[in-house]
N, CA, C and O of each residue as an XYZ file, in Angstrom:
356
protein
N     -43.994    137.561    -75.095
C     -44.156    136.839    -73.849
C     -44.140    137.837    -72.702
O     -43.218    138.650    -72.622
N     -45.432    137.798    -71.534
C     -45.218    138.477    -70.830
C     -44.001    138.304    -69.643
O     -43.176    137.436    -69.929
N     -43.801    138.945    -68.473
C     -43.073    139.127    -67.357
C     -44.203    138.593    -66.597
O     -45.379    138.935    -66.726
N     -43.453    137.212    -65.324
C     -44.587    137.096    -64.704
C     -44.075    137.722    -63.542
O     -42.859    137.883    -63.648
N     -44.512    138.111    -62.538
C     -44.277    138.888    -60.824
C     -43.685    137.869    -60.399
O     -44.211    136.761    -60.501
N     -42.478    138.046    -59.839
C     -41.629    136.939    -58.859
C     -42.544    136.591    -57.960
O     -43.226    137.313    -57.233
N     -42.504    135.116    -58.088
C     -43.372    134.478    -56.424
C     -42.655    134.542    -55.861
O     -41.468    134.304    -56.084
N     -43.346    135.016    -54.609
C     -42.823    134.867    -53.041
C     -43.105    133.991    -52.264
O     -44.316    134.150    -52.420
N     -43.024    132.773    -51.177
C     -43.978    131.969    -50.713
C     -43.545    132.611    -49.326
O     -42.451    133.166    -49.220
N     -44.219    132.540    -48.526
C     -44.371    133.235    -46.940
C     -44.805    132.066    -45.641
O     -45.961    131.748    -45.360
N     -43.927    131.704    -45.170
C     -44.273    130.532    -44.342
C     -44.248    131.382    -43.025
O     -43.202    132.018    -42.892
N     -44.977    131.500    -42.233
C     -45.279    132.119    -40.634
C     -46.455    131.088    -39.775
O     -47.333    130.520    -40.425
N     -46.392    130.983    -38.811
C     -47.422    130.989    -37.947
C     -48.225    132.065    -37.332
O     -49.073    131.879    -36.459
N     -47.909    133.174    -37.834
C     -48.844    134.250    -37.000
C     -49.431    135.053    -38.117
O     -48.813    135.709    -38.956
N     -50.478    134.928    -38.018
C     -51.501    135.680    -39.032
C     -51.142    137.029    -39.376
O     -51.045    137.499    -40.510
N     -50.957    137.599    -38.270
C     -51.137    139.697    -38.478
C     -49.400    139.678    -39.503
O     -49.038    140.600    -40.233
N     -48.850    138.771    -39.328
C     -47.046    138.999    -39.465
C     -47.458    138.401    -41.023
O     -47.201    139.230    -41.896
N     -47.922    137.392    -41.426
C     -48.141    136.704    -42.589
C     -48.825    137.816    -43.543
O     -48.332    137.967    -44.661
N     -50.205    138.790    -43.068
C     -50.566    139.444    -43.912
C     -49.872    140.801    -44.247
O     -49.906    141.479    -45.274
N     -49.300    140.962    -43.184
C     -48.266    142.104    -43.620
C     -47.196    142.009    -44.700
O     -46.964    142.813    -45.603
N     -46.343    140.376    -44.297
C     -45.367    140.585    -45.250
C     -46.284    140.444    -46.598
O     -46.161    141.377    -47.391
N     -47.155    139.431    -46.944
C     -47.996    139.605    -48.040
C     -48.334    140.794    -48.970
O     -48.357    140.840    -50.200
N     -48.612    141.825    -47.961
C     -49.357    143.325    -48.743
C     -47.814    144.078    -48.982
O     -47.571    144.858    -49.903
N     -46.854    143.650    -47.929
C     -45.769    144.192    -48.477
C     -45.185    143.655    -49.835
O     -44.631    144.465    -50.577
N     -45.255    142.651    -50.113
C     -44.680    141.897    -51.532
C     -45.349    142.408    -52.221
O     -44.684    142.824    -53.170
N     -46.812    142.750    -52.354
C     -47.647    142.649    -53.417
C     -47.391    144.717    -53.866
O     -47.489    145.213    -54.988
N     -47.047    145.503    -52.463
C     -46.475    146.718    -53.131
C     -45.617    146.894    -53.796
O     -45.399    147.852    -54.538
N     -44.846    145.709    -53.552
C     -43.442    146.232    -54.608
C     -43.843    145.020    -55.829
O     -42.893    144.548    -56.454
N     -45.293    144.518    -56.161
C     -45.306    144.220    -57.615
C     -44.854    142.961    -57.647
O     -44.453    142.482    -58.708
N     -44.857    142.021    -56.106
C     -44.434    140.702    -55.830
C     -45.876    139.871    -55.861
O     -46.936    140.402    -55.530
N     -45.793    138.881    -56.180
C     -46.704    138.379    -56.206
C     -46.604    137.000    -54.808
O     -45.691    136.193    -54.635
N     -47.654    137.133    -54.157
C     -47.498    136.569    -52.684
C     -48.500    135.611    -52.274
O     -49.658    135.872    -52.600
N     -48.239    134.373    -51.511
C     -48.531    133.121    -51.228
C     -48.264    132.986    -49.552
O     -47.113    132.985    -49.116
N     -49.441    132.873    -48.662
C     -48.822    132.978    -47.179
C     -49.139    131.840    -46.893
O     -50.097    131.250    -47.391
N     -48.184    131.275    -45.843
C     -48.665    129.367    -45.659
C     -48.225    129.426    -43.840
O     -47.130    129.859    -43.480
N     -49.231    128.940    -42.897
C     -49.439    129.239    -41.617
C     -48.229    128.009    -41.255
O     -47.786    128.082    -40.109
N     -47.800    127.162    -41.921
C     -47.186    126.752    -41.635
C     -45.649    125.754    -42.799
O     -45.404    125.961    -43.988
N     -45.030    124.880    -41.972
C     -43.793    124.254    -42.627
C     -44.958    123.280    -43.692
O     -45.054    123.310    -44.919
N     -45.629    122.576    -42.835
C     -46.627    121.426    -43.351
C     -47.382    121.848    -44.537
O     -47.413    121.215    -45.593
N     -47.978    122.931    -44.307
C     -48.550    123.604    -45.028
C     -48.255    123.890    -46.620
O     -48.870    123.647    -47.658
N     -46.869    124.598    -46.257
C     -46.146    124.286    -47.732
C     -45.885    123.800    -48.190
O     -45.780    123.979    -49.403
N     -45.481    122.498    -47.403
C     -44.480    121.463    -48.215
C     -46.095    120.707    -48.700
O     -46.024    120.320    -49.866
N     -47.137    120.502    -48.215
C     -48.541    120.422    -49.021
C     -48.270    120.928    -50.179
O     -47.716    120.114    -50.919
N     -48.526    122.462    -50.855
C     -48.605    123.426    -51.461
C     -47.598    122.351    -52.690
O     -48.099    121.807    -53.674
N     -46.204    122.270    -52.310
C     -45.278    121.370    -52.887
C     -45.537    120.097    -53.779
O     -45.168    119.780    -54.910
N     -46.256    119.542    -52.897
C     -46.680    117.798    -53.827
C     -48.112    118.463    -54.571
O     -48.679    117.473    -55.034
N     -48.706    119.335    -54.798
C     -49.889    119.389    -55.155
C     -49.544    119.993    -56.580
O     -50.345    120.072    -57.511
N     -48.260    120.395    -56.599
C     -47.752    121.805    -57.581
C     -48.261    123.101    -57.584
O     -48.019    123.945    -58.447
N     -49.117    123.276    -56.400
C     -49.612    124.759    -56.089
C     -48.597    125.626    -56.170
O     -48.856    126.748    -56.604
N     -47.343    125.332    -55.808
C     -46.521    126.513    -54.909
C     -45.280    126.400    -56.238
O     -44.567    125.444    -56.543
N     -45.358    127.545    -56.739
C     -44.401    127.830    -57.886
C     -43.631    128.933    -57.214
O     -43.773    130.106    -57.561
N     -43.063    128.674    -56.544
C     -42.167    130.361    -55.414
C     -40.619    130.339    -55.748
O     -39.698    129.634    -55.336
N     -40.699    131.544    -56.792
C     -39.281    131.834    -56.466
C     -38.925    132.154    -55.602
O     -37.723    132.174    -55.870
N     -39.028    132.570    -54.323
C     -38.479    132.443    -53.473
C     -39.134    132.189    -52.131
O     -40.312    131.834    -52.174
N     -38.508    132.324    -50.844
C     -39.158    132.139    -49.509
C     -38.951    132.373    -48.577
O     -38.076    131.728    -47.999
N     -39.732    133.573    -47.816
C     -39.324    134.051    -46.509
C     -40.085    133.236    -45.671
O     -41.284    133.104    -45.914
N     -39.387    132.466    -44.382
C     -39.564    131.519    -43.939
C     -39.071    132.089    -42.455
O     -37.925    132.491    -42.256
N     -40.220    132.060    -41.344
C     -40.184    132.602    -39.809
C     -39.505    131.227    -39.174
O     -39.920    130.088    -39.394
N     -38.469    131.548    -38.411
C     -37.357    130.474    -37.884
C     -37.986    129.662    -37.019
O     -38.053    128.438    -37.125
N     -38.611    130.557    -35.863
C     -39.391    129.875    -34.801
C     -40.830    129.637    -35.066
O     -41.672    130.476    -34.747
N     -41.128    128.550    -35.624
C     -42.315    128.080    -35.329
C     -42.603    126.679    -34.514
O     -41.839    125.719    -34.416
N     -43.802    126.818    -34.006
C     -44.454    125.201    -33.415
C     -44.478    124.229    -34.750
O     -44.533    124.666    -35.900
N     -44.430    122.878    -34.401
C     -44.361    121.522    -34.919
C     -43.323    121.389    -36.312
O     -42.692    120.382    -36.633
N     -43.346    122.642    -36.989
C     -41.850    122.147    -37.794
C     -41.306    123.916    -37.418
O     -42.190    124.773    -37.397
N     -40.068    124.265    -37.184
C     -39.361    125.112    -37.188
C     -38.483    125.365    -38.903
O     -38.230    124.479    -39.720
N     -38.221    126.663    -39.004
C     -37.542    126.922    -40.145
C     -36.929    126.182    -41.013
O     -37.177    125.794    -42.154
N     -35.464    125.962    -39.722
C     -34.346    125.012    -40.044
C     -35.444    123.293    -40.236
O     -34.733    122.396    -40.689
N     -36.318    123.024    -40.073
C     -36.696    121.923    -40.219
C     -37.331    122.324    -41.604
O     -36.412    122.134    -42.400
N     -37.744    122.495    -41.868
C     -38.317    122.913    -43.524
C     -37.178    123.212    -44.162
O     -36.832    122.106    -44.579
N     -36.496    123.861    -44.456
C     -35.138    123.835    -44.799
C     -34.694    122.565    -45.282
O     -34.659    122.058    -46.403
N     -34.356    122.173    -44.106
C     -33.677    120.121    -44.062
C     -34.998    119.506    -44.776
O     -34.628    118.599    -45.522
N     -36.207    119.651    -44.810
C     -37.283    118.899    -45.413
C     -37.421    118.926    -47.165
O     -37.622    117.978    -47.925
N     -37.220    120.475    -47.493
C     -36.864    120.752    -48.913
C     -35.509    120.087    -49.207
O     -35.311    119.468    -50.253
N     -34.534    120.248    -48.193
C     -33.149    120.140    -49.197
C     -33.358    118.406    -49.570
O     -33.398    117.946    -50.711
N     -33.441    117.838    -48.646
C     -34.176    116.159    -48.180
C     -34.894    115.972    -49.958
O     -34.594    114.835    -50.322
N     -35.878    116.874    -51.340
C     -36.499    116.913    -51.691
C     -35.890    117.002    -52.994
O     -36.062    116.438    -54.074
N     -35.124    117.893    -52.544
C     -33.999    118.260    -54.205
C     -34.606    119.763    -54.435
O     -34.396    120.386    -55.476
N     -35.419    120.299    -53.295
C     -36.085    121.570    -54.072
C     -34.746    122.520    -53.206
O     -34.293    122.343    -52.075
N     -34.440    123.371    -54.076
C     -33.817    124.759    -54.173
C     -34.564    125.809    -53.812
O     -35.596    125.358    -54.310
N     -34.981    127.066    -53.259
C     -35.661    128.095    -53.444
C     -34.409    129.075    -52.632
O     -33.664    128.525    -51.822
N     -34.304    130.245    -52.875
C     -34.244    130.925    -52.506
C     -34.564    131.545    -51.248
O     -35.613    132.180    -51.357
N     -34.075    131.606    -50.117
C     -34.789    131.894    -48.451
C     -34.484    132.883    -47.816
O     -33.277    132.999    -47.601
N     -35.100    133.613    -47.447
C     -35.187    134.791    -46.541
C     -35.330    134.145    -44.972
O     -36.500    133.799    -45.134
N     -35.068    133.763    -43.727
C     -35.045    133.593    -42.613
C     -35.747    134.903    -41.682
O     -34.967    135.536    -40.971
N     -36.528    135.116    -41.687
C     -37.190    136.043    -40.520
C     -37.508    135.382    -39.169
O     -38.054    134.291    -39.012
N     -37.023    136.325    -38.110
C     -37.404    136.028    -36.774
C     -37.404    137.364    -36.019
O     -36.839    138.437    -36.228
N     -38.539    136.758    -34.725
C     -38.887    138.027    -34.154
C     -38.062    138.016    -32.838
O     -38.080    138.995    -32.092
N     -37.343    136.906    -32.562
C     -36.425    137.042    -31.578
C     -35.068    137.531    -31.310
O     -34.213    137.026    -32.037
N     -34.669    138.357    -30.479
C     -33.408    138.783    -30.043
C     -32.389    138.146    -30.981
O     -31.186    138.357    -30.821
């Protein structure tokens, strides 16, 4: 049986920040999923697209914020693993 690459799922609103952390996962042999938004993923979620062990998730975003995805998964029964990134002070 092979080893599969830990998923990463990457929730941001800002493109240049989303493809970075992306190419960064994928150097260290991560395998990477970027989603522009909360909505976005939790899509990804009901479809069974999004198999992510884990999730770095940008705090401040427009129409759902971090902590609101957060409360939306836990709300779900889903678990993942979260990284919190923000570009603010």
């Amino acid at each position: 049986m092979a080893n599969r690459p830990i998923s990463v799922a990457i929730v941001d609103d800002d493109a240049p920040v989303r493809l970075s952390l992306r190419r960064l996962c994928e150097v260290f042999g991560l395998s990477a999923t970027a989603y522009a938004s909360g909505r976005e993923f939790l899509a990804s979620l009901e479809t069974g697209a999004s198999g992510a062990d884990c999730l770095l998730l940008d705090a401040h975003m427009p129409e759902m914020t971090g902590a609101e995805l957060q409360r939306q998964l836990l709300a779900r029964g889903v678990q993942i693993p979260t990284i919190v990134i923000t570009a603010d002070d």
